[in-house]
C-alpha atoms as one frame of an Amber mdcrd trajectory, in Angstrom:
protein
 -81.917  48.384 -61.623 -83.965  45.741 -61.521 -84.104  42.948 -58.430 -85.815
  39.578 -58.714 -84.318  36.601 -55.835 -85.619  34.052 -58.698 -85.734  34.082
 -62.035 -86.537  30.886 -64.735 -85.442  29.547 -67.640 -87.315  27.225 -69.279
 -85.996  24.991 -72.086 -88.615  24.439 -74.412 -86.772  24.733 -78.267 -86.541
  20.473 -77.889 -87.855  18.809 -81.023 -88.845  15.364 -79.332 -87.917  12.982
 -81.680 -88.815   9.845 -79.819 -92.609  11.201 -80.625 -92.239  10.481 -84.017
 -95.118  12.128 -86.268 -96.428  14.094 -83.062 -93.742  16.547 -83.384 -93.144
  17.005 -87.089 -94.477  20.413 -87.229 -94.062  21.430 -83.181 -91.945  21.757
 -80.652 -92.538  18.788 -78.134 -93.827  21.216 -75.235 -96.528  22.258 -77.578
 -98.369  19.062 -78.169-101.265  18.721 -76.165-101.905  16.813 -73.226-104.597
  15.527 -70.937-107.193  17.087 -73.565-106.972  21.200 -72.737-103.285  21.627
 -71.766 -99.940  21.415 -73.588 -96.969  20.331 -72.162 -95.220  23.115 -71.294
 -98.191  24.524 -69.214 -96.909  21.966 -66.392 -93.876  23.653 -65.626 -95.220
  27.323 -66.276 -98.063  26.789 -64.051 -95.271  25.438 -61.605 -93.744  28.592
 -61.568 -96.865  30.851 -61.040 -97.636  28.846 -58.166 -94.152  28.773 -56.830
 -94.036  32.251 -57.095 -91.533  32.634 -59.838 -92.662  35.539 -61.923 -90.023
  36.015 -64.415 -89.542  33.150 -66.906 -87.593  33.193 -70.210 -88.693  30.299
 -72.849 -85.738  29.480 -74.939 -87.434  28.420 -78.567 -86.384  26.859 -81.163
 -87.394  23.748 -83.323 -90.853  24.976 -84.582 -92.071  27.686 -82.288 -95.083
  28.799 -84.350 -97.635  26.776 -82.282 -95.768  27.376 -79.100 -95.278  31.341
 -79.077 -99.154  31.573 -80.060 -99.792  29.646 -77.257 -97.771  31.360 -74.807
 -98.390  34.782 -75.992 -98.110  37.540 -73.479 -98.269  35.128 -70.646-101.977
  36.005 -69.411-103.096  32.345 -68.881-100.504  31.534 -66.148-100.813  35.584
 -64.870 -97.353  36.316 -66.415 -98.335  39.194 -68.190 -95.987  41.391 -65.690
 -94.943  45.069 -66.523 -91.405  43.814 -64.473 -90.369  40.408 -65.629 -93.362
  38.202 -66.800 -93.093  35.519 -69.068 -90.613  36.346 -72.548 -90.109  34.176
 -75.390 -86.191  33.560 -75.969 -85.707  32.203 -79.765 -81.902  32.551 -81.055
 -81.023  35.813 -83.107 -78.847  37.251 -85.309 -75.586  38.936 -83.446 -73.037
  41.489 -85.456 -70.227  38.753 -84.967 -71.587  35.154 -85.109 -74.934  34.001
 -85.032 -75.818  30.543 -83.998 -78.678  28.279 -82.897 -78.732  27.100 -80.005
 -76.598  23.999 -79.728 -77.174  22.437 -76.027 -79.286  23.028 -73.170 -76.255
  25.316 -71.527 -75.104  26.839 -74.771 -79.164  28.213 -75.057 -78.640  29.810
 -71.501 -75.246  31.069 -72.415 -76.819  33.034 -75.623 -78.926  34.827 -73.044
 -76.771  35.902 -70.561 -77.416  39.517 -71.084 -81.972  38.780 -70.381 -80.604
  36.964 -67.114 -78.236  40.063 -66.516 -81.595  42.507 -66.657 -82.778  41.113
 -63.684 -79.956  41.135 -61.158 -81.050  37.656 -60.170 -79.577  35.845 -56.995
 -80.775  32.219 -58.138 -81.559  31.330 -61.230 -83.929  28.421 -61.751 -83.333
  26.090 -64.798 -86.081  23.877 -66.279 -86.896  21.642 -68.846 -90.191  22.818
 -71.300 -91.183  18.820 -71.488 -92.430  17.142 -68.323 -95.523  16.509 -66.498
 -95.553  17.225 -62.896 -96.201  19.383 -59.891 -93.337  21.015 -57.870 -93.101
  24.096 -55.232 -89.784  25.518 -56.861 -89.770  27.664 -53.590 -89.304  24.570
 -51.070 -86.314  23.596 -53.518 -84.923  27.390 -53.174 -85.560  27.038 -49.345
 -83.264  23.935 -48.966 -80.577  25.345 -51.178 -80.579  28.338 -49.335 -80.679
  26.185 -45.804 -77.337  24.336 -47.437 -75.722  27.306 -48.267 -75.190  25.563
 -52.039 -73.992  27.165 -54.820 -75.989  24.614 -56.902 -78.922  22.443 -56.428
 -80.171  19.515 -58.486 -83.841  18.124 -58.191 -83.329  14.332 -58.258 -85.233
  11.358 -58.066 -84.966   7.940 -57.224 -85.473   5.707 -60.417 -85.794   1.608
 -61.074 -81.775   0.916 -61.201 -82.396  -0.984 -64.401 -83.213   2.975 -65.979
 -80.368   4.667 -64.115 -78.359   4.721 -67.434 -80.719   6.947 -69.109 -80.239
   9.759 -66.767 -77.337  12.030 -64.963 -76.651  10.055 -61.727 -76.026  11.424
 -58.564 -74.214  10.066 -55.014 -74.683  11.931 -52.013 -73.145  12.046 -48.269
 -75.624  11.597 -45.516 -76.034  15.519 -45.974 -77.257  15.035 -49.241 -74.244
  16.374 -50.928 -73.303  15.572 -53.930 -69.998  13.512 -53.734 -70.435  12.328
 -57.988 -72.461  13.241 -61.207 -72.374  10.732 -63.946 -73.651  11.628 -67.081
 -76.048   8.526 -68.210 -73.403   6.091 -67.032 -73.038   2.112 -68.094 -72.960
   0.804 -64.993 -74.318   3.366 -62.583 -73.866   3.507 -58.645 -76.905   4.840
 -57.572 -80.453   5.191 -58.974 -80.617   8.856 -57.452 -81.614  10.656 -61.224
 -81.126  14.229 -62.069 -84.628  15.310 -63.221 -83.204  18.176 -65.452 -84.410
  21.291 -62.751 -81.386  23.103 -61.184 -81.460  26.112 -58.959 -78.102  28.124
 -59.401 -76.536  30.853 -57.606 -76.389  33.538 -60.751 -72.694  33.742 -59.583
 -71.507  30.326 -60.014 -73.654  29.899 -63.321 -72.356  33.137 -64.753 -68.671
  31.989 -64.226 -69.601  28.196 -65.321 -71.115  29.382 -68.536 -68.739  31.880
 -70.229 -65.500  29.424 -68.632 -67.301  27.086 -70.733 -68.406  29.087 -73.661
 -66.566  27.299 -76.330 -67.666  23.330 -75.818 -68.814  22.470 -78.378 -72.610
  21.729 -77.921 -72.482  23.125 -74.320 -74.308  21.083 -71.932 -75.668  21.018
 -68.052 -74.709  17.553 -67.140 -71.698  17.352 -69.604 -70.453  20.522 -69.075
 -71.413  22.926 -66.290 -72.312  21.010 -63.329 -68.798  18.780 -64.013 -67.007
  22.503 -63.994 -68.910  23.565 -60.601 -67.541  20.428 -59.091 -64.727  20.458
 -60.392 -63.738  23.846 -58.560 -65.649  22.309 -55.189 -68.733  24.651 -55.059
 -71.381  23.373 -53.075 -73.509  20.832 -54.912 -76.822  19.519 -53.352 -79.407
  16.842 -54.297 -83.008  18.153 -53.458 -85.134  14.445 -53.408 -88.464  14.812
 -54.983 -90.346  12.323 -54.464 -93.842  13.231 -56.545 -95.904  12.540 -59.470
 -93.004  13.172 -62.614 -93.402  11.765 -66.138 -90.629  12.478 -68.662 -92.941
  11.776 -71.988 -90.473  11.368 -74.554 -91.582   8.695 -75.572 -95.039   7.888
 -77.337 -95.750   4.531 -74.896 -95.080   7.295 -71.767 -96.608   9.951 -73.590
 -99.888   7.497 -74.000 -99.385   6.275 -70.459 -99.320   9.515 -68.505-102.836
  10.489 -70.212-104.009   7.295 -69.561-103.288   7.535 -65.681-105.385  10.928
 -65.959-108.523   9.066 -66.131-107.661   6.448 -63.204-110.470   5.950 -60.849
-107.953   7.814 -58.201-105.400   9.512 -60.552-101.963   9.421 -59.455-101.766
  13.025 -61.180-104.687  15.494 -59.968-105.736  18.243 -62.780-108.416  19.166
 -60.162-106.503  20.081 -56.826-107.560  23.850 -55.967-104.195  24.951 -54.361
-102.099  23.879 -57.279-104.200  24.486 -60.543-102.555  24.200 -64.081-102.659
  26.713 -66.511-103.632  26.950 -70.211-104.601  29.265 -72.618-108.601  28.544
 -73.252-110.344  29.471 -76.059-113.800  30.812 -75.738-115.805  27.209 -76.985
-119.358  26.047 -76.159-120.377  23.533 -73.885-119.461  19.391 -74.934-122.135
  17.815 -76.040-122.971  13.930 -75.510-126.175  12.578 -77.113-128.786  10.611
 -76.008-127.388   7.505 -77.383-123.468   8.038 -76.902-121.897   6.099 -73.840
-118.967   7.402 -71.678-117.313   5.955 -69.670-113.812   7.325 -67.914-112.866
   9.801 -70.151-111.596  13.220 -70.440-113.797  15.134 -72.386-113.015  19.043
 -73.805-115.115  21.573 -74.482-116.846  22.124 -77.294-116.674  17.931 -78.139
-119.595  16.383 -79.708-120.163  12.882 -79.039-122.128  10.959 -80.761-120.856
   7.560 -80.566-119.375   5.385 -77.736-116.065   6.162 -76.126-114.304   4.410
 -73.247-111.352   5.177 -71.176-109.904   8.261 -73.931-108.682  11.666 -73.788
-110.833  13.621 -76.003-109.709  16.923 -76.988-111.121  20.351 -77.804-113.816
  20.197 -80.891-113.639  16.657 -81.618-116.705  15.292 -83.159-117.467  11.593
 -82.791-119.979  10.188 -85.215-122.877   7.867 -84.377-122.036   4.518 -84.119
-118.282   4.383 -83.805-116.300   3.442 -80.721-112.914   4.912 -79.326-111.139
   2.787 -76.494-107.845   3.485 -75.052-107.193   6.509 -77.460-105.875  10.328
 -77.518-107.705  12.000 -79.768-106.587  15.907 -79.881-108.446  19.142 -80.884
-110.230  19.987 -84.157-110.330  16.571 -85.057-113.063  14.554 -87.386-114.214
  10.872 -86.426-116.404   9.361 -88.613-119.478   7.429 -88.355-119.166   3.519
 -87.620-114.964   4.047 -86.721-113.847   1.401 -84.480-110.510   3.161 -82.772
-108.186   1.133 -80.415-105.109   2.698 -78.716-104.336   5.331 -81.701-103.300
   8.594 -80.380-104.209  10.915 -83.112-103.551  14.199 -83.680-105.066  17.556
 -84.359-107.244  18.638 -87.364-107.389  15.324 -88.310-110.319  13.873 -90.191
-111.110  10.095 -90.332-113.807   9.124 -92.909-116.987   6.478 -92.264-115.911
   3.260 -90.848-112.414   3.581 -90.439-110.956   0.935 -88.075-107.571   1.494
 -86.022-105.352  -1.097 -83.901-106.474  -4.413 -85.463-104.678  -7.978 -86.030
-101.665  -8.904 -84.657 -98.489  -6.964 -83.393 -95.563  -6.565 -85.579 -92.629
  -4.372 -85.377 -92.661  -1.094 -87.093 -91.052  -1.358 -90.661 -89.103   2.254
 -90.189 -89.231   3.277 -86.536 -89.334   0.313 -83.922 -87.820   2.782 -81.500
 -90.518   5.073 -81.726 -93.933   3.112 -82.950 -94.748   0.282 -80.663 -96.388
  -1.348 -77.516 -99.437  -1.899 -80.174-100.325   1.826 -80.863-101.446   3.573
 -83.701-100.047   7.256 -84.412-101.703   9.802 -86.728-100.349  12.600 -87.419
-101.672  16.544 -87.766-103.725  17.486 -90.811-103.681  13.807 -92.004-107.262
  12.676 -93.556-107.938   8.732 -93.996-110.660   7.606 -96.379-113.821   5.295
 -95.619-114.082   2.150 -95.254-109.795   1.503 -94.162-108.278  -0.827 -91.993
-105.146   0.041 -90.035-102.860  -2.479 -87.756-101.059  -2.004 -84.710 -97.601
  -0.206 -84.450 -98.723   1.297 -87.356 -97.721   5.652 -88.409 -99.952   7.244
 -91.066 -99.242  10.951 -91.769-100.742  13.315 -94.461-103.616  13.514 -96.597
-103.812   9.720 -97.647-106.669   8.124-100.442-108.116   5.007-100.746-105.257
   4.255-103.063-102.558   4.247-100.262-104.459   0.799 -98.741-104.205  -1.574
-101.339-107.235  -4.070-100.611-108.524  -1.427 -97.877-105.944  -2.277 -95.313
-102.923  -1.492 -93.401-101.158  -4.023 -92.045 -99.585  -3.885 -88.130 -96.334
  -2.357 -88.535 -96.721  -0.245 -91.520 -95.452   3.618 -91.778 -97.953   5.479
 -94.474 -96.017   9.100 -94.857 -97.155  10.969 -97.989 -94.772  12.065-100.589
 -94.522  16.146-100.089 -94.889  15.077 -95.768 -91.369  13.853 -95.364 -89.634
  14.700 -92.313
């Protein structure tokens, strides 16, 4: 039979919500990030350069864009005869057949792939966050502990505790408490989502646990593992680590990319992240373009002006127009004379002549406060805008729109523009 020490699990079916339009028709590990990469490369490369060489990718809200992506595994050297990289989406069973309901109930459904490899540890991670971690230090100090569970944590401002699973620890860093995104929490030690298990104790957890309802990591298993006192440690990380969940951190972790010294470094040689590249010629940036601190992918043409932006794969800029502050993704159309503030937009997108994003005044989003604000403009996949249109801050247009759909040219700040036939 097969032996791996290691093996990981990586969570990556979430649909990501709080990203509004950006995740309509993917999963929120496949939209792109920092021009070349998607999210879930973080993680995977992570693994490759941890040494982890067995990963399973539980799938399932919209996994079109994500199993293409992932493939066989070759980008991140995963393309292993033994283990390598597999995609887990649910499937049909003779007796009941379910989708996955909760991060634990996922894992539980795929107890029998874990089983294959005889693991000792099994690694748990989450397919949506943007940082750089040596998963084998973290197997080290559980190890050193002799734990039968380990949970990355980090501290966070106390005012955010409540968003996250809290931890207290002894001096030993033991865990003494887990609360599960509590009101008033007693420590701002956060669980970051990335537990290393002993395949004994997670095993037993899962299938005690098997019929909760929406089965659950903090909820569920690590309260059960605790609850019969197996060892539980707190491994402190104390890194780069973005959750982007929402699109004001999604926006701000590019942004930081393209600091003068970047807080997160896409260039170190010992630690490189991964992607799947296509073959693309060389950018381009004419003789009367101006950049200045951007990321720029290949295969760009630049025509125009464009200041502190992440700009995709096969974006075209037109003469004349000028993005600040903006994500603009792959495959996307920006015509001449745009004037483009803070808008992320997304792929295969085509803006016509003049088009002019982030203007006026901030107001709150009609629909989605929660998820359009902090003044940006969203545009979503596959949407075209017409010439000559004016669009306001905290603003959402999605779907083929015509000059029609602006009444007097404009849309106002605040203002969600989702075609009939687009709904979510």
């Amino acid at each position: 039979m097969v032996k791996k020490e290691m093996i990981a699990m990586l969570l990556a079916g979430g649909q990501g919500s709080r990203l509004g339009v950006l995740t309509r028709k993917v999963a929120k590990p496949a939209v792109s990030f920092g021009g070349k990469y998607r999210i879930i490369d973080f993680p995977l490369s992570n693994c490759i350069d941890s040494g982890v060489d067995t990963v399973g990718v539980l799938t399932q809200y919209q996994p079109l864009r994500l199993n293409t992506h992932i493939g066989i595994g070759i980008p991140w050297d995963l393309d292993r005869n033994v283990g390598g990289v597999t995609v887990l989406p649910p499937y049909e069973k003779s007796t009941n057949s379910e989708w996955y309901t909760g991060t634990a109930n996922a894992i539980y459904q795929n107890i029998d792939y874990m089983e294959s490899f005889n693991p000792e540890y099994v690694l748990i991670l989450s397919g949506d966050h943007i940082y750089k971690m040596d998963y084998q230090v973290m197997l080290d100090f559980h190890k050193k502990n002799g734990a039968e569970v380990t949970l990355a944590v980090m501290p966070v401002p106390m005012e955010e505790a409540k968003r996250f699973g809290i931890v207290i620890t002894d001096d030993n860093s033991k865990i003494q408490e887990f609360e599960e995104k509590p009101e008033h929490p007693h420590s701002n030690l956060a669980s970051m989502g990335i537990y290393i298990f002993n395949w004994k104790t997670l095993k037993e957890a899962l299938i005690a646990k098997a019929d909760q309802p929406a089965l659950d990591f903090g909820k569920h298993v690590i309260p059960y593992c605790h609850s019969k006192q197996a060892p539980i440690y707190a491994y402190e990380y104390n890194g780069y680590w973005k959750d982007v969940g929402t699109l004001h951190s999604y926006w701000e972790a590019n942004m930081e990319l393209i600091d003068i010294i970047p807080e997160f470094n896409l260039y170190e040689e010992y630690w490189k992240i991964y992607t799947k590249s296509d073959a693309l010629t060389p950018q381009y940036i004419s003789s009367e373009s101006k950049v200045e601190r951007c990321l720029i992918g290949e295969g760009a043409e630049i025509h125009g002006e464009v200041y502190s932006s992440i700009i995709g794969c096969n974006v075209e800029i037109g003469k004349g127009a000028v993005v600040r502050d903006s994500i603009i993704m792959n495959d996307t159309v920006i015509g001449e004379g745009c004037e483009i503030n803070k808008t992320i937009i997304a792929e295969n997108t085509v803006l016509g002549k003049g088009v002019k994003t982030g203007t006026g005044d901030e107001v709150e989003n009609e629909t989605d406060p929660h998820i359009y604000n902090n003044g940006l403009v969203c545009i979503g996949e596959k949407t075209t805008i017409p010439d000559n249109v004016t669009i306001g801050k905290n603003s959402v247009v999605y779907g083929k729109t015509d000059a029609s759909d602006y009444p007097g040219g404009d849309l106002g700040s605040g203002k969600t523009l989702i075609k009939e036939g687009e709904k979510a």
